[in-house]
TORKOL-4160 file (C-alpha; in steps of 0.2 Angstrom, whole numbers, padded with zeros to 4 digits, m for minus):
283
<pt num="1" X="m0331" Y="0369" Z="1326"/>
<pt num="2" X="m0316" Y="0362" Z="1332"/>
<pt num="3" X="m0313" Y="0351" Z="1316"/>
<pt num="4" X="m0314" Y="0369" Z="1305"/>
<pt num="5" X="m0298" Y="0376" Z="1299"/>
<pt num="6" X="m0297" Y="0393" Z="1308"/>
<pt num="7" X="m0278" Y="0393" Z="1312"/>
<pt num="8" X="m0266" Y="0401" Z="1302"/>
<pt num="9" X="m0253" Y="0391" Z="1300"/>
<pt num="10" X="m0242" Y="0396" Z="1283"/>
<pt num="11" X="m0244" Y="0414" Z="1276"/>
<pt num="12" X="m0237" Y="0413" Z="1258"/>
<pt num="13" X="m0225" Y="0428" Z="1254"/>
<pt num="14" X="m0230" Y="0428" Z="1235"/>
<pt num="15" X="m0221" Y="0448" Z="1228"/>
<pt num="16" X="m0235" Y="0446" Z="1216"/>
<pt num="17" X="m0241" Y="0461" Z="1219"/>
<pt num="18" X="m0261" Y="0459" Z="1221"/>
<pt num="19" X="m0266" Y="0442" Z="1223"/>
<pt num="20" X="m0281" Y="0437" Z="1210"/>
<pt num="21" X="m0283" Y="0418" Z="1217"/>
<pt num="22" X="m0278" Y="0407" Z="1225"/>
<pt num="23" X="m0281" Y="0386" Z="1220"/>
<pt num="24" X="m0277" Y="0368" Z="1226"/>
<pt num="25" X="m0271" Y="0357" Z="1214"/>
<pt num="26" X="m0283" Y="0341" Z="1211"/>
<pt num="27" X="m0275" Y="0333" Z="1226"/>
<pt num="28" X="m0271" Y="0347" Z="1236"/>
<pt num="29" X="m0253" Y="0344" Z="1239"/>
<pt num="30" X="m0249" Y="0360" Z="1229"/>
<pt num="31" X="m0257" Y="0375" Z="1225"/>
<pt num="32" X="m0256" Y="0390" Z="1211"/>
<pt num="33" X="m0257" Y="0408" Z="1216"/>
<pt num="34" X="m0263" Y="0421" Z="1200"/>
<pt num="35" X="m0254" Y="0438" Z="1202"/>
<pt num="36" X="m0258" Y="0456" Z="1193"/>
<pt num="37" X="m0238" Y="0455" Z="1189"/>
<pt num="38" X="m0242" Y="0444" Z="1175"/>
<pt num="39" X="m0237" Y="0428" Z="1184"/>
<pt num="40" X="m0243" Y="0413" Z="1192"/>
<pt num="41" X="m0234" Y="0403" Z="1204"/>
<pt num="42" X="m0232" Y="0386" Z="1213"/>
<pt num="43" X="m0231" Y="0382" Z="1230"/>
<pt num="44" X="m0227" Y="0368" Z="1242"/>
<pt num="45" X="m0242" Y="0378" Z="1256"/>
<pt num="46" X="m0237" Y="0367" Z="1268"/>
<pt num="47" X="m0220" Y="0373" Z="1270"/>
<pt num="48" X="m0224" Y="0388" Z="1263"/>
<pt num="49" X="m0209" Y="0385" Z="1249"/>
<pt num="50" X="m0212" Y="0394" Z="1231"/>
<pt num="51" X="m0207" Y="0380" Z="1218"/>
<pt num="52" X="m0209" Y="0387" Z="1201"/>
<pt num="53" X="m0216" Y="0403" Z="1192"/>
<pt num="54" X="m0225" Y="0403" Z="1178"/>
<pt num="55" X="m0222" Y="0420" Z="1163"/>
<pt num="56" X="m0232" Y="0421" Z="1149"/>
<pt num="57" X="m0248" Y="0432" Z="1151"/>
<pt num="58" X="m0247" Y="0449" Z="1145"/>
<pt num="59" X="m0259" Y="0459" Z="1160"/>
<pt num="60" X="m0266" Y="0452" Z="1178"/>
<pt num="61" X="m0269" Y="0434" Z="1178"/>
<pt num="62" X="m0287" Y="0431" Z="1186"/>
<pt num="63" X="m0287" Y="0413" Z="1190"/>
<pt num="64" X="m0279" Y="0393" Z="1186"/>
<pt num="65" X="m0283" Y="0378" Z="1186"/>
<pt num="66" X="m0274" Y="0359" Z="1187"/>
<pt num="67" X="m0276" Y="0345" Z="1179"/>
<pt num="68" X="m0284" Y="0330" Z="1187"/>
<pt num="69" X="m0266" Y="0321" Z="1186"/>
<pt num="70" X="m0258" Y="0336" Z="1192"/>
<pt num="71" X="m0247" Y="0338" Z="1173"/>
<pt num="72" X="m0254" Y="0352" Z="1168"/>
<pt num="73" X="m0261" Y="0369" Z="1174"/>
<pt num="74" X="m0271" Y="0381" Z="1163"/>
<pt num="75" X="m0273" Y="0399" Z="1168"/>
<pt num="76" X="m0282" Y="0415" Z="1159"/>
<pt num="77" X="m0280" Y="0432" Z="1162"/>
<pt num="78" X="m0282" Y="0452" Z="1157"/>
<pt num="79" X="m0274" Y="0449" Z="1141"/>
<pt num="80" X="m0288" Y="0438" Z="1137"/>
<pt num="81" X="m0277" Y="0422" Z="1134"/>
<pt num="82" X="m0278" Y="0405" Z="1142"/>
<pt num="83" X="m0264" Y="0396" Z="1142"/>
<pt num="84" X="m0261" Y="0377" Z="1145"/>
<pt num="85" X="m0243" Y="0376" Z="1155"/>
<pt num="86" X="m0233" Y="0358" Z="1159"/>
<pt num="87" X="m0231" Y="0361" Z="1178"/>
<pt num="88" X="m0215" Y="0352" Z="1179"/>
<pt num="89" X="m0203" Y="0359" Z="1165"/>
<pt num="90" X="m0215" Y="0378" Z="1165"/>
<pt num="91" X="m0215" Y="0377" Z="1147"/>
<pt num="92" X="m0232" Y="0384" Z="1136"/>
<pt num="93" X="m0238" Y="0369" Z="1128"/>
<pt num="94" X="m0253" Y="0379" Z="1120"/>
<pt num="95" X="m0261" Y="0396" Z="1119"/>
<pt num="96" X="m0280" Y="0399" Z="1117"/>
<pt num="97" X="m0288" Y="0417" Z="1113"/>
<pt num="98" X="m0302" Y="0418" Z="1123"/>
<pt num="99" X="m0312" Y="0435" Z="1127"/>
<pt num="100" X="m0321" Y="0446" Z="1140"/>
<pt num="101" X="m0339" Y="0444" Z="1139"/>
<pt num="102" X="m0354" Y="0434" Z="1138"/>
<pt num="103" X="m0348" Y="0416" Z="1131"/>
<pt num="104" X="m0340" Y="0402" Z="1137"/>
<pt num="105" X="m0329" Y="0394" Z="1126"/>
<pt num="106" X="m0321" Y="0376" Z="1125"/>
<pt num="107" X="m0306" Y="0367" Z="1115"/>
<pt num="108" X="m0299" Y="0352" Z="1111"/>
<pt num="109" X="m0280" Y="0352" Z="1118"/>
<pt num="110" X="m0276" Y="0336" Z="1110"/>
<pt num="111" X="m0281" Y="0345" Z="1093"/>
<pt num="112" X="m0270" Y="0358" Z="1083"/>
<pt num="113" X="m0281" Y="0368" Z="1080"/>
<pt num="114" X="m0287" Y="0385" Z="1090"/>
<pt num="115" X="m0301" Y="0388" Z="1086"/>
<pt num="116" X="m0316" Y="0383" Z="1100"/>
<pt num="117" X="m0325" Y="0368" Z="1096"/>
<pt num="118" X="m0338" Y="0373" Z="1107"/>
<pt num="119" X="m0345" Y="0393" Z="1111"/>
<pt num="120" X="m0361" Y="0392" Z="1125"/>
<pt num="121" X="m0367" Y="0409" Z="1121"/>
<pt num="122" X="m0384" Y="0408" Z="1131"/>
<pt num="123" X="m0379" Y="0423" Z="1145"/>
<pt num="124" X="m0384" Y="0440" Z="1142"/>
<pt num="125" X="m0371" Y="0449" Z="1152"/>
<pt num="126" X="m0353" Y="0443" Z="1157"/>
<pt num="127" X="m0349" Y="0426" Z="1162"/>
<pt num="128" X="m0341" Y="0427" Z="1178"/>
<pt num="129" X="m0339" Y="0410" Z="1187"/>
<pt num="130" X="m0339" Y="0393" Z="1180"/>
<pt num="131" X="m0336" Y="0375" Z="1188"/>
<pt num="132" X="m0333" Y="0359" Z="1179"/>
<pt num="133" X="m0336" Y="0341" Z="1183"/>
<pt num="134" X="m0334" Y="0325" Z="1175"/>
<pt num="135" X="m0351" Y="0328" Z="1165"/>
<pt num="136" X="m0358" Y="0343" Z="1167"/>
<pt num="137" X="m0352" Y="0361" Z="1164"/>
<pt num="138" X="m0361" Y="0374" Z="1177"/>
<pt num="139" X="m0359" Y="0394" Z="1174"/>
<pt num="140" X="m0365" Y="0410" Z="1183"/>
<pt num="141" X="m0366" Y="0425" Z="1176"/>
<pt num="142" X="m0371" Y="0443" Z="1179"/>
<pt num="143" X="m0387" Y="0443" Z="1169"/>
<pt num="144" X="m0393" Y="0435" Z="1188"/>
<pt num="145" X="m0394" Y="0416" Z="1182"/>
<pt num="146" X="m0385" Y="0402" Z="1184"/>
<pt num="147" X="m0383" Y="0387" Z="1169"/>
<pt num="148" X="m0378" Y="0370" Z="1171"/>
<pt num="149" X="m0373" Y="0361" Z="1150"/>
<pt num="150" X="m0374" Y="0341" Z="1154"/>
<pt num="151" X="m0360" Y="0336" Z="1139"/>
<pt num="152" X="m0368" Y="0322" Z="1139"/>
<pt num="153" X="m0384" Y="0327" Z="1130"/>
<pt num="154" X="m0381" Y="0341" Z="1125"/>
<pt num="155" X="m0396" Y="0350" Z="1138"/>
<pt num="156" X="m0395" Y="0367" Z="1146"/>
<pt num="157" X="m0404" Y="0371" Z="1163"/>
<pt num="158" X="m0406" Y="0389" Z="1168"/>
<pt num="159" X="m0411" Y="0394" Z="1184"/>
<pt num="160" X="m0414" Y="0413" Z="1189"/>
<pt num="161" X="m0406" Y="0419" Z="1207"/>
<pt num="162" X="m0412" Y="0438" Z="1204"/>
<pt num="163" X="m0396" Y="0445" Z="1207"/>
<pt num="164" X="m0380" Y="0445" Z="1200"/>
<pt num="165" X="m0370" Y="0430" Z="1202"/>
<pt num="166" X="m0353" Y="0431" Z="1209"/>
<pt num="167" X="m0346" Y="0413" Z="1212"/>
<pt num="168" X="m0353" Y="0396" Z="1209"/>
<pt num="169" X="m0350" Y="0378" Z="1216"/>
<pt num="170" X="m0354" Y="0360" Z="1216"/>
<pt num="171" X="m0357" Y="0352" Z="1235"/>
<pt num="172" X="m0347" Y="0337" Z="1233"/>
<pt num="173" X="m0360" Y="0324" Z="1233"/>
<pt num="174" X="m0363" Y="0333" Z="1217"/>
<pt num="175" X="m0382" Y="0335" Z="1219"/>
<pt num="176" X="m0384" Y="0354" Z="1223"/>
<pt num="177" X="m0374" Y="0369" Z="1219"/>
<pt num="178" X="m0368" Y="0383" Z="1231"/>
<pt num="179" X="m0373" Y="0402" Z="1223"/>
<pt num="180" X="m0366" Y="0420" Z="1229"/>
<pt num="181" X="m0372" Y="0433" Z="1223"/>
<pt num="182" X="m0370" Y="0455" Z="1223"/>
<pt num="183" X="m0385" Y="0456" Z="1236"/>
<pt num="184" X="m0374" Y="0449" Z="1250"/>
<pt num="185" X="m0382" Y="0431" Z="1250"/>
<pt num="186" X="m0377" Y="0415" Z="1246"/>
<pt num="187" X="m0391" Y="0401" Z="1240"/>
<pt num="188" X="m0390" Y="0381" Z="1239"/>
<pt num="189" X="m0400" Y="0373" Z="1227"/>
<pt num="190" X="m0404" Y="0358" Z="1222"/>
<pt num="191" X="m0395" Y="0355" Z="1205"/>
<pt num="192" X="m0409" Y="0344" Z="1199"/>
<pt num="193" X="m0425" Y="0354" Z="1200"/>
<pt num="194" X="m0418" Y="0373" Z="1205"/>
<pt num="195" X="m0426" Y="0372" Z="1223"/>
<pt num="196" X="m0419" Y="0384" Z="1236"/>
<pt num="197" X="m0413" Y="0374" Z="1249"/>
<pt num="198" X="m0406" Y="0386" Z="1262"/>
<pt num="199" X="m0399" Y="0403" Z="1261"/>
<pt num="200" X="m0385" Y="0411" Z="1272"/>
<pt num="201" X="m0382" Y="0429" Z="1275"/>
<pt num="202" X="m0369" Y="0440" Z="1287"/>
<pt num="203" X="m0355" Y="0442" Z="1275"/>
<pt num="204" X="m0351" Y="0460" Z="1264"/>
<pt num="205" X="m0353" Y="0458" Z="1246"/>
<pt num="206" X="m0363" Y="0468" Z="1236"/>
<pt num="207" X="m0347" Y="0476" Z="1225"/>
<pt num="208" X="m0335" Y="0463" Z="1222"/>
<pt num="209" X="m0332" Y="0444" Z="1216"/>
<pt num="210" X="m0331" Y="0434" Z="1231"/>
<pt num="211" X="m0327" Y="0417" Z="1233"/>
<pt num="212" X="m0337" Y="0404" Z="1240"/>
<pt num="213" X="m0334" Y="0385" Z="1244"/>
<pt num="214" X="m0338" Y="0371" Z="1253"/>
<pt num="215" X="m0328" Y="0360" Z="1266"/>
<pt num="216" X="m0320" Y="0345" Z="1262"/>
<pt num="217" X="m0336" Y="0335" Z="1271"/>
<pt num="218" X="m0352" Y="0347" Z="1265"/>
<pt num="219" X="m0353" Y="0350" Z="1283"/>
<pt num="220" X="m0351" Y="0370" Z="1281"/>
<pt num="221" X="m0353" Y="0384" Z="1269"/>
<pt num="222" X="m0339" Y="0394" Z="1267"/>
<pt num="223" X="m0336" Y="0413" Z="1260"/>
<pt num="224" X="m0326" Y="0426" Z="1258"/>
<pt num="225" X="m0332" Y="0444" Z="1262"/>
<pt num="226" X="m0327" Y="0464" Z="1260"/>
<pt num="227" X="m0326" Y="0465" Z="1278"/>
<pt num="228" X="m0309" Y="0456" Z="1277"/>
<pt num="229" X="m0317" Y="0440" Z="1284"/>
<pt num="230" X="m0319" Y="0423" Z="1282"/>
<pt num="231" X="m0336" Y="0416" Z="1284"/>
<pt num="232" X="m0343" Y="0399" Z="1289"/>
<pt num="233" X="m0361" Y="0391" Z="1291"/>
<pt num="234" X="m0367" Y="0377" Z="1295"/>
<pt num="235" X="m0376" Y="0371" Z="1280"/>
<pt num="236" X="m0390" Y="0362" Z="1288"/>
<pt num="237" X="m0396" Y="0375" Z="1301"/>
<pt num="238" X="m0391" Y="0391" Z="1291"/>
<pt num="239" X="m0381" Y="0400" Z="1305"/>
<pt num="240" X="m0365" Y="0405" Z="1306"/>
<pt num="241" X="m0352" Y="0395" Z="1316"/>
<pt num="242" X="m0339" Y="0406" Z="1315"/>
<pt num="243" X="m0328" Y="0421" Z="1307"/>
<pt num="244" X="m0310" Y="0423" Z="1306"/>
<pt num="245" X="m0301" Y="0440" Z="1300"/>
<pt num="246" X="m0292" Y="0436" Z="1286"/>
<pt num="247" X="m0284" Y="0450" Z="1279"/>
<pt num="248" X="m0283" Y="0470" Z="1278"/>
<pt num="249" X="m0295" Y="0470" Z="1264"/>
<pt num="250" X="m0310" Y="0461" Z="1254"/>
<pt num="251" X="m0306" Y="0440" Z="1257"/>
<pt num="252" X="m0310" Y="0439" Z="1237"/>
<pt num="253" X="m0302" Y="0420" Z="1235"/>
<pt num="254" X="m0304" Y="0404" Z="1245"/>
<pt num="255" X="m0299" Y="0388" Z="1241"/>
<pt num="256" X="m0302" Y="0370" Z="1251"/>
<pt num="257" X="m0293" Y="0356" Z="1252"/>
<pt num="258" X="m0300" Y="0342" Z="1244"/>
<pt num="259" X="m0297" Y="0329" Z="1258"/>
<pt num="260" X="m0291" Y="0338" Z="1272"/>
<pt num="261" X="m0300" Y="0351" Z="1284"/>
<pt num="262" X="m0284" Y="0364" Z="1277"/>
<pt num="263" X="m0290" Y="0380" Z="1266"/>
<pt num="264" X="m0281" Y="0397" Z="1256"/>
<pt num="265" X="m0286" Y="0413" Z="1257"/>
<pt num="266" X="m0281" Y="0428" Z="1247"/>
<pt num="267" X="m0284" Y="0446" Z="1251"/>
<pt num="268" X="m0273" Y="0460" Z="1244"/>
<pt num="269" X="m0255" Y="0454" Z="1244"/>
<pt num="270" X="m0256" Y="0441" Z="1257"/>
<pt num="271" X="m0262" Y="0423" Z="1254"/>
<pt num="272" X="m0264" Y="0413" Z="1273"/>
<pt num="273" X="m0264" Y="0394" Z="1274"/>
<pt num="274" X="m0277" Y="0388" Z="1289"/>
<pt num="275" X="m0279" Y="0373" Z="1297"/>
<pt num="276" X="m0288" Y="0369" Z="1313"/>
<pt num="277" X="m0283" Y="0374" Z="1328"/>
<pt num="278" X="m0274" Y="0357" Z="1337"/>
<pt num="279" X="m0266" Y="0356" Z="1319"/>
<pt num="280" X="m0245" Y="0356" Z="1322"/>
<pt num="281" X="m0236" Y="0364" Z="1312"/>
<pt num="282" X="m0220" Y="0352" Z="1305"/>
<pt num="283" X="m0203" Y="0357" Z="1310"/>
C-alpha cells in the first residue's frame, strides 16, 4: 500500500468553474483539465503552474486528449464539437461536428475534408466511454454493453454487462478491460473471450459517470465514487486496500500516470495531484 499514491501533494487552482476531467498527457509530464467555462487548460501538475488555456468551444467541455507525441490535444464538449488544438502556439488546427448520441465517429486529420470516414453505429442508447489503442477501438455504452472494433479486420465484439456502462478501460498488458457500471460495480474481463474475471464493489455510483483506471503496474483497480472518495482494490484478491476523501462531492474523473505511482482527481471545482506518501515535494 505504501507504493499507492494517497498523498496530496499539488491541488490545481483551475477558475474553471466545474471541473469535467481531468487527463495526463501520453507521457504524463503534463496534464489538461476540461471546464464548464468553455475552456481547457494546461498544467505543469507537478508544480502545480497553469501553462496555457485553450478557447474555442461554445458550452462545457467534457473531456481531452493528447497526442502520442504530445503536439496536439483534441477536446469535445456540449457544443458538440471536437476540436484538434497545437498544444504549443493554442491555435485550432481543425474543427469536427460530432453529436450526442449513439455513434462513434472517426476522421482523417490529415485529410481536408470533415466529413467522418467512419460512423460505428451498433449502440442502441448513448455512447458514453470510449478508449483507444494502437489496434483496437473499445466503447461502452448505456444500452449495458461494451464493444471492442479491431481496425485491423474490421470485427466487432460485443459483450453484455446488464447494466449501464459508465467508464471503460484497457489493463496495460492489454489483455482485459476494466468496466464500471450505474449498479455500483466495476468488472474485469477478459478482452478475448468476455470472461468475468473479478468484480469489485464498496464505491457509490448508481447516478453519475464515474471514472475508473488502473495503476501504472495493473497491481490495483482504481475508482472514483459519489461518496467524494477514491477507491482502490487489489486486483487479484478483489478487496479494497484503501480509500482517500477526495473532494466535497462525487470523485467523477481520475487520471494515472503512466509510468509513475502519481494520479489527478477532479471533483467539483478542485482537481488534487496524489502521490505516495514518502513522496517529497520539490522546493
Amino acid at each position: 500500500m505504501a507504493s499507492l499514491p494517497t498523498k496530496v501533494t499539488q491541488t490545481l487552482d483551475c477558475k474553471q468553474r466545474a471541473v469535467r476531467a481531468v487527463r495526463f498527457n501520453a507521457d504524463g509530464n503534463y496534464c489538461m483539465t476540461c471546464g464548464s467555462d468553455k475552456s481547457v487548460k494546461l498544467w505543469n501538475p507537478h508544480n502545480g503552474l497553469p501553462l496555457k488555456t485553450y478557447v474555442g468551444h461554445g458550452y462545457d467541455v467534457f473531456d481531452a486528449k493528447s497526442s502520442v507525441d504530445n503536439a496536439h490535444l483534441c477536446s469535445c464538449g456540449a457544443d458538440k464539437q471536437i476540436i484538434l488544438w497545437d498544444v504549443a502556439t493554442g491555435q485550432i488546427l481543425r474543427k469536427f461536428r460530432g453529436s450526442i448520441d449513439a455513434c462513434v465517429y472517426a476522421w482523417d486529420c490529415r485529410s481536408r475534408k470533415n466529413a467522418p470516414v467512419q460512423a460505428l453505429n451498433e449502440a442502441k442508447d448513448s455512447v458514453s466511454s470510449i478508449q483507444i489503442s494502437d489496434t483496437e477501438i473499445l466503447t461502452g455504452s448505456v444500452d449495458k454493453y461494451i464493444r471492442r472494433y479491431d481496425v485491423r479486420n474490421g470485427k466487432m465484439t460485443a459483450d453484455c454487462i446488464g447494466q449501464p456502462v459508465t467508464s471503460i478501460n484497457f489493463t496495460k498488458d492489454g489483455q482485459c478491460t476494466l468496466v464500471s457500471s450505474l449498479d455500483g460495480k466495476l468488472r474485469l474481463l477478459d478482452k478475448d473471450t468476455g470472461e468475468l474475471l473479478g468484480e469489485y464493489t464498496g464505491h457509490q455510483n448508481t447516478q453519475y459517470v464515474i471514472d475508473n483506471c488502473l495503476n501504472e503496474k495493473d497491481t490495483h483497480v482504481i475508482s472514483g465514487s459519489e461518496d467524494g472518495k477514491i477507491y482502490f482494490w487489489d486486483l487479484i484478491e478483489g478487496s479494497i486496500t484503501t480509500t482517500d476523501k477526495a473532494g466535497p462531492g462525487a470523485v467523477h474523473s481520475i487520471s494515472f500516470h503512466p509510468l509513475e505511482s502519481c494520479m489527478l482527481s477532479a471533483s467539483e471545482t478542485q482537481v488534487h495531484v496524489w502521490r505516495e506518501p514518502s513522496y517529497q515535494t520539490e522546493s
